[in-house]
C-alpha positions in Angstrom: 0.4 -1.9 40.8 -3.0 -0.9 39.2 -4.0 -3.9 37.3 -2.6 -7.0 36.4 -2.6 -8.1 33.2 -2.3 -11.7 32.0 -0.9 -11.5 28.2 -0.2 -15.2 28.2 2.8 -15.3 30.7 5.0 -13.4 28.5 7.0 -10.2 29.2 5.7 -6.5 28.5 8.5 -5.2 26.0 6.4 -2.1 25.1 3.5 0.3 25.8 2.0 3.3 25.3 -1.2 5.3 26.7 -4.3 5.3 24.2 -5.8 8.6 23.5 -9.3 7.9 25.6 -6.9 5.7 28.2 -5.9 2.4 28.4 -2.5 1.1 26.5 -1.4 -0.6 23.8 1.1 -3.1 25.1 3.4 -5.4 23.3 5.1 -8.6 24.9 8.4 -10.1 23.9 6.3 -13.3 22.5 5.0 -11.1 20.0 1.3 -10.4 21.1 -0.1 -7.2 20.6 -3.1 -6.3 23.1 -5.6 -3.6 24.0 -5.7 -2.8 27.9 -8.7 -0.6 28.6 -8.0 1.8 31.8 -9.3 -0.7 34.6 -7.4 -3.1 33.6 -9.2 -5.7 30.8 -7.7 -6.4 28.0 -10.0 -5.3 24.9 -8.6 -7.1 22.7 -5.3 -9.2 22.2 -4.1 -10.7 18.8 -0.6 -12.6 17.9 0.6 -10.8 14.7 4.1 -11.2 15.4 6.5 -14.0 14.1 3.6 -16.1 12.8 3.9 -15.7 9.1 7.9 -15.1 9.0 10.1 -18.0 10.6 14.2 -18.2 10.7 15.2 -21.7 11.8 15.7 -21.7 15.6 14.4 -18.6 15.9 10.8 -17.4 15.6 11.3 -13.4 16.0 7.9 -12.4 17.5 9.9 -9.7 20.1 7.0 -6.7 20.0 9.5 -4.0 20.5 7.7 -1.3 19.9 3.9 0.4 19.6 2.3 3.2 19.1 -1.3 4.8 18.8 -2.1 8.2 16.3 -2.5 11.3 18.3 -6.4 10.8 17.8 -6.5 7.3 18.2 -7.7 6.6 14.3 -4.5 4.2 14.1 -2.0 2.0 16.2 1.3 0.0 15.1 3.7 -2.6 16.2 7.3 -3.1 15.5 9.0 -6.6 16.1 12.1 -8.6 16.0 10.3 -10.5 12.5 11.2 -7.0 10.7 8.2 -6.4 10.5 5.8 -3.1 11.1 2.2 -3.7 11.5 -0.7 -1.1 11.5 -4.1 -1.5 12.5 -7.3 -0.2 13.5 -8.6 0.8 16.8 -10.5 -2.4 17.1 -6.8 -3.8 16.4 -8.2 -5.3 12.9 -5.2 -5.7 10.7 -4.7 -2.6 8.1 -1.2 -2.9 6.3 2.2 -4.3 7.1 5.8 -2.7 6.5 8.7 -5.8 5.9 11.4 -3.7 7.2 15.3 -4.2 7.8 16.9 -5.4 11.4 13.9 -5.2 13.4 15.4 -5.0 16.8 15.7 -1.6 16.3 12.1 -0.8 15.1 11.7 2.2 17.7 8.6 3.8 16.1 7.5 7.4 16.3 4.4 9.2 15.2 4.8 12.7 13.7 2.5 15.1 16.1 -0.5 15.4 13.3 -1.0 11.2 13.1 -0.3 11.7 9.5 3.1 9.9 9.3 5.0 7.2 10.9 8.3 7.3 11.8 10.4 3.3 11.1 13.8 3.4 12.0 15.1 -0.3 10.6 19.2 -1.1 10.2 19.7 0.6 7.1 17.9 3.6 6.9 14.5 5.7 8.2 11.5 5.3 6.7 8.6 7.7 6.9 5.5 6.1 5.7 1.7 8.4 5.0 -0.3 6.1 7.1 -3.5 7.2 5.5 -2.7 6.9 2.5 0.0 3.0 3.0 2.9 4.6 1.2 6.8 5.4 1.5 7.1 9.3 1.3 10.4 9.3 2.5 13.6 7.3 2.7 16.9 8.3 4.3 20.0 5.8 4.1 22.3 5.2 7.3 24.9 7.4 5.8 22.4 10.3 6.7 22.9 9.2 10.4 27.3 9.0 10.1 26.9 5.0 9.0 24.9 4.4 12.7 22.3 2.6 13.2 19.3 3.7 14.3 18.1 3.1 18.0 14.6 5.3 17.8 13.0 8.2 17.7 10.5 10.9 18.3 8.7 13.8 17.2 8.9 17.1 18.7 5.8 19.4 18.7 6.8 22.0 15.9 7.7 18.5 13.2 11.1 18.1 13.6 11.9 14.3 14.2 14.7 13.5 16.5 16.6 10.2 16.1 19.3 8.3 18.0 21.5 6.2 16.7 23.5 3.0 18.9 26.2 5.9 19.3 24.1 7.9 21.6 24.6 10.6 18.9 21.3 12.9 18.4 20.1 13.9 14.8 17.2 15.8 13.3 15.0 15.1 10.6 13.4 18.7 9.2 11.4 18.9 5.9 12.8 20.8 2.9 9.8 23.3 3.9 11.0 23.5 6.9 14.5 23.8 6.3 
């Protein structure tokens, strides 16, 4: 054990390494937080299951998070079926209301342009940049399965798994 962390006595559900180092770590009480490499948390915010509220059950699981190959964005998927993206600084950008959200696996495409949010209907692939949809595919696309996550390979095909354990990629008509 390197460092340990105090994130308010909840358990890590989720992290990855930050271009520069450090991680981006995600607890199951929905806190979002920056770790720099020794160990200090940069910064630590509670976006998760705050604004959205099912009676009995506040769904702030962070599930998943993610950081832009550069760094220039990070994101956070959570049992409130919700998606948020924010800054470095973890300032709040834009949020995606998505389907199911224990499934909200994200994936960022190799060039940090697009984000990748598998939900229980379908697969969304949202321009980060630029806070739009560019591409929807519906869960017949995936045999009726849901979505478990995803990631994407060096040369831009995405590769999904459904609950199945089945394997599918996701190509663009260029690349088709």
């Amino acid at each position: 054990v390197l460092a340990r962390v105090d994130l308010g006595g909840r358990a890590t559900n989720a992290v990855c390494a930050l271009p520069g180092g450090g991680w981006l770590v995600g607890t199951e009480g929905g806190v979002v937080a920056r770790v720099d490499p020794d160990g200090e948390v940069g910064w630590r915010q509670h976006p998760h299951g705050r604004d959205k509220f099912e009676q009995g059950n506040p769904h702030a699981n962070c599930c998943s998070v993610v950081a832009a190959p550069d760094g220039g964005w990070l994101a956070s998927g959570a049992t409130d079926h919700t998606v948020r993206v924010m800054a470095p600084d973890g300032a709040p950008r834009w949020r995606i209301s998505t389907g199911f959200g224990l499934f909200n696996r994200l994936a960022v495409s190799p060039d940090g342009r697009l984000l990748a949010v598998p939900a229980d209907s379908l697969l969304e692939l949202w321009d980060v940049g630029a806070g739009r949809r560019v591409a929807a595919l519906p869960k017949p696309c995936f045999r009726g399965e849901t979505l478990a996550g995803g990631c994407w390979l060096p040369d831009g095909t995405l590769m999904m798994l459904t609950d199945a354990g089945r394997l599918f990629s996701v190509r663009s008509k260029e690349a088709a």
